[in-house]
N, C-alpha and C positions, 0 to 999 in steps of 0.2 A: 281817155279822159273826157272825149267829148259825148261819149255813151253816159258815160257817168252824167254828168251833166244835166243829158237828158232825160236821165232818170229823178234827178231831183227837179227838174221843170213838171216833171210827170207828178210825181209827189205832190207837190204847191200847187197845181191843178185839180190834181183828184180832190184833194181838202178843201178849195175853193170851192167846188161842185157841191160837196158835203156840206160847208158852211152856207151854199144859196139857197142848199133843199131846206136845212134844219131851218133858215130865218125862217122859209116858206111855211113850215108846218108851226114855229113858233107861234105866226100873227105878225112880226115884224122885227126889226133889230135889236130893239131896245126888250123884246123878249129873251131875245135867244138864251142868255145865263140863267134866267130864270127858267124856260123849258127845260135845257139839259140837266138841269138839278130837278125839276119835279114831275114832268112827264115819263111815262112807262121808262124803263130803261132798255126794255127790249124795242120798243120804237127808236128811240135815239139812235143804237147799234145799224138798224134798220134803213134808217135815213143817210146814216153815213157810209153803211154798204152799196149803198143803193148811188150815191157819189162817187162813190172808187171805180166801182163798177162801168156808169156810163164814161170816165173818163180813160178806165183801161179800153173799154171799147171802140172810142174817137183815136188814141191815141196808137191802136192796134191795124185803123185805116189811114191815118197818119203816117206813118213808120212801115209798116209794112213786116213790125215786128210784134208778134200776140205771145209774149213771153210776159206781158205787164201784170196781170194774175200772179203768176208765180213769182215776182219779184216782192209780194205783197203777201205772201207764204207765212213768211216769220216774222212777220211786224203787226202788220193790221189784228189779225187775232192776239197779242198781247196788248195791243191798245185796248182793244172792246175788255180785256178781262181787266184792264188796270179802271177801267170804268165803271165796271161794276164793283169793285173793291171800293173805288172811293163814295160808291152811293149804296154802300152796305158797312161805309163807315168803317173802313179798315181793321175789321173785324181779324181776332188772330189766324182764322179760321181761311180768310178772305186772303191775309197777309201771303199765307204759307203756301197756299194756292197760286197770289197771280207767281211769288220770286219761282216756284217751279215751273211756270207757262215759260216765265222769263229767261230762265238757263234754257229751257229747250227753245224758244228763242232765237239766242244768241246763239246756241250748238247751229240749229238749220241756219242762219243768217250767214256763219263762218265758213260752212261747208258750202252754201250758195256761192259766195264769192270767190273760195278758191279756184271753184268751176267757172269763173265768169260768167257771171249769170247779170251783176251788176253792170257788166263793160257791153252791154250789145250782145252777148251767147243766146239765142233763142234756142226754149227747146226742140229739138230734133224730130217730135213728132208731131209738134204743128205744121212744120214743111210738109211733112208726110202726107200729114189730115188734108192740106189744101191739095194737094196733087191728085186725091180722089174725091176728092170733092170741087169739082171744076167749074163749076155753077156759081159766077161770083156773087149773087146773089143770095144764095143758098151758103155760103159762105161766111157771108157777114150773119146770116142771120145762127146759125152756127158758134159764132164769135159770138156776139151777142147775148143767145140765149142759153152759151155752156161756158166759152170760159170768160166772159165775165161774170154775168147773174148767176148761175148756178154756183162757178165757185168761190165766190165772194159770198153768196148765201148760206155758203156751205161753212166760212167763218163763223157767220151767225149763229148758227145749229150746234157748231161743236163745243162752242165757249158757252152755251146754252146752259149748261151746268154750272157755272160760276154765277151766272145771274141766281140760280135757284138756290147758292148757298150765299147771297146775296139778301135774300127775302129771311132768312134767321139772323141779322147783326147783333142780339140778346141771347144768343141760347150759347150754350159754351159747346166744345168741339166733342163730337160724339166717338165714342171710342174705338170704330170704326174706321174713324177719319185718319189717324197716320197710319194703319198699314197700306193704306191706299195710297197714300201720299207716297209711303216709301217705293211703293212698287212703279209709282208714276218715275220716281227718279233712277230705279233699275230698267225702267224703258228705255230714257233717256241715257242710258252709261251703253246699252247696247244697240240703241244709233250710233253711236258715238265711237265703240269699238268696228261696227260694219263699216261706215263711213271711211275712217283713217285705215281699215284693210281692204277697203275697193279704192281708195287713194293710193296708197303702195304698191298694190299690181298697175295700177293705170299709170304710173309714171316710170313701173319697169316695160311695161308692154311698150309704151311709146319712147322709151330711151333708147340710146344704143343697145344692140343684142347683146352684143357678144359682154358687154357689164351687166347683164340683168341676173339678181340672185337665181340661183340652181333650184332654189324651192317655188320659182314663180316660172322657171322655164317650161312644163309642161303645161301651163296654164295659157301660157301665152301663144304654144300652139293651137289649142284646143280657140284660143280668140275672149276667151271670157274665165273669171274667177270662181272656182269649188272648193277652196280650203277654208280654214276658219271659220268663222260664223258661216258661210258660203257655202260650209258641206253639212248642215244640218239643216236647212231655209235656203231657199232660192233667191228672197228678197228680206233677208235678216232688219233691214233699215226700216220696211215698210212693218215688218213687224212688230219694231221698238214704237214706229209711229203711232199705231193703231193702239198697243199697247197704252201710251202714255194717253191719249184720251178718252179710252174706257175705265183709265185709271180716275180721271179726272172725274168722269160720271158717277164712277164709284163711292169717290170722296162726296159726292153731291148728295148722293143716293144714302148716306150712312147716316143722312140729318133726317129721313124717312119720307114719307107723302108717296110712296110708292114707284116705280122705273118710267113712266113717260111724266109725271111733273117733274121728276129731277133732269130729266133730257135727255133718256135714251136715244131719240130720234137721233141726236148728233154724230156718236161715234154709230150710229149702224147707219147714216146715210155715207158717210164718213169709208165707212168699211164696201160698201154698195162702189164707191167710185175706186177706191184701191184694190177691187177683185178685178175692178172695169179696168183699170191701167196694165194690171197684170197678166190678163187677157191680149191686150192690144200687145204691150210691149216685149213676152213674149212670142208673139206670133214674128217679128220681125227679127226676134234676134235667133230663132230657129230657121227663118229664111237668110239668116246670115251664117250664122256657124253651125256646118253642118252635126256636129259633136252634141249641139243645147238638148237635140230629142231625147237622145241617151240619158242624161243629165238632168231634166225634164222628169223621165221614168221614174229615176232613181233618189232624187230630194224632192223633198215638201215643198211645196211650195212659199209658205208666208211662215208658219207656226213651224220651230224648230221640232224634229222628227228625226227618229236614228233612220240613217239613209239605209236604200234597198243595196240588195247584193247582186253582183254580174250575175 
């Protein structure tokens, strides 16, 4: 409870920071309503990135906990897109857009917290990252200039396309636009199936043995999950991930102007850091279970692929 807590003092902080920057850029108080309704909208996003940001990083020397970024995962980017829907005037286009940001949302929010992410969980490979990186200087600056700025920037970039179906609130929806939509929402059904099948092994692995289903027992010698989405993708979740905001771009991209004003930069800077996690994160869990090389071989990594043969 008192993690929790401090999570929402973290919250009402970072916004405080956001609303000191935005008065600063408005000219003064009695602006502020009036810039966030008529200044750039990509500025605005900008300014209050840019508030999250330095208060995940006071708060990460604070604590002594750098998990504040990732708690900010499923939220802060559906805020930035409900912001631009309401300064592109709740266009149906805009509508249909942010409620799909919004279920994937709530899916990554639900699944954050059954992991305790909210309660004090830091992730596991910040520990890591500081252990080799021993230089406390070189550390902060580390914190600092990756997982705050960078990936709070990184919000920026990926919702980047809803600002740009933002700029047509008069054109009507191109017909383009709901296969896209729809596929955004098959991203999100196969997070969502990965998720609740790496939930299921993870609470028979750590339950007693001798009750863990018969279909999860050679899994859980092997230390890690290969069934299900599992045996055709190595990281089936980060594929729905990626998927869902290339979907998005797509949707952006069917209103035309060509693939970098609609914001391709987003999902490929987007995909740039989830080739980078999956690099890292398996190197440690092949230095943990000796079985992943094998395994490794034999599944795709991100993009489901029929697996290799012994």
């Amino acid at each position: 409870m008192k993690q929790f807590l401090l999570f929402v003092i973290f919250l009402a902080a970072a916004f405080c920071t956001a609303v000191v920057l935005m008065i600063l850029f408005a000219g003064g108080l009695g602006e502020l309503l009036r810039w966030t309704g008529e200044a750039d909208s990509l500025l605005v996003t900008a300014v209050l990135a840019l508030g999250f940001s330095a208060a995940a990083f006071f708060f990460g020397i604070f604590t002594g906990d750098y998990s504040w970024v990732d708690r900010l995962w499923s939220t802060l980017p559906v805020a930035f897109v409900w912001y631009y829907a309401a300064r592109g005037g709740f266009s149906l286009s805009l509508l249909i857009t942010a409620l799909l940001v919004t279920v994937w949302g709530c899916r990554l929010t639900w699944n954050f917290a059954m992991k305790g992410g909210y309660t004090g969980t830091e992730d596991y490979r910040w520990s890591i990252l500081r252990g080799r990186i021993t230089n406390p200087i070189l550390w902060q600056l580390f914190s600092l200039l990756f997982i705050s700025l960078f990936q709070i920037g990184l919000f920026v970039l990926f919702t980047y396309p809803v600002r740009y179906i933002a700029s047509f609130p008069h054109e009507g929806m191109p017909y383009l636009f709901i296969p896209a939509a729809m596929l955004g929402a098959i991203c999100i059904a196969i997070e969502t199936i990965a998720d609740n099948q790496q939930w299921r092994f993870q609470q028979a692995k750590h339950g007693p043995g001798d009750r863990a289903p018969a279909r999860y027992r050679e899994d859980i010698r092997r230390g890690f999950l290969t069934q299900g989405l599992f045996g055709v993708c190595r990281h089936p979740n980060y594929f729905g991930e990626l998927g869902f905001w290339w979907s998005v771009w797509l949707m952006a991209l069917s209103f035309g102007g060509g693939p970098m004003a609609s914001g391709l930069f987003g999902p490929l800077a987007l995909t740039v850091l989830f080739i980078g996690s999956t690099i890292f994160t398996e190197s440690l869990s092949a230095a943990k279970y000796p079985a992943y090389r094998e395994y490794r071989k034999k599944v795709s990594p991100i993009i489901p692929w029929f697996p290799g043969r012994d």
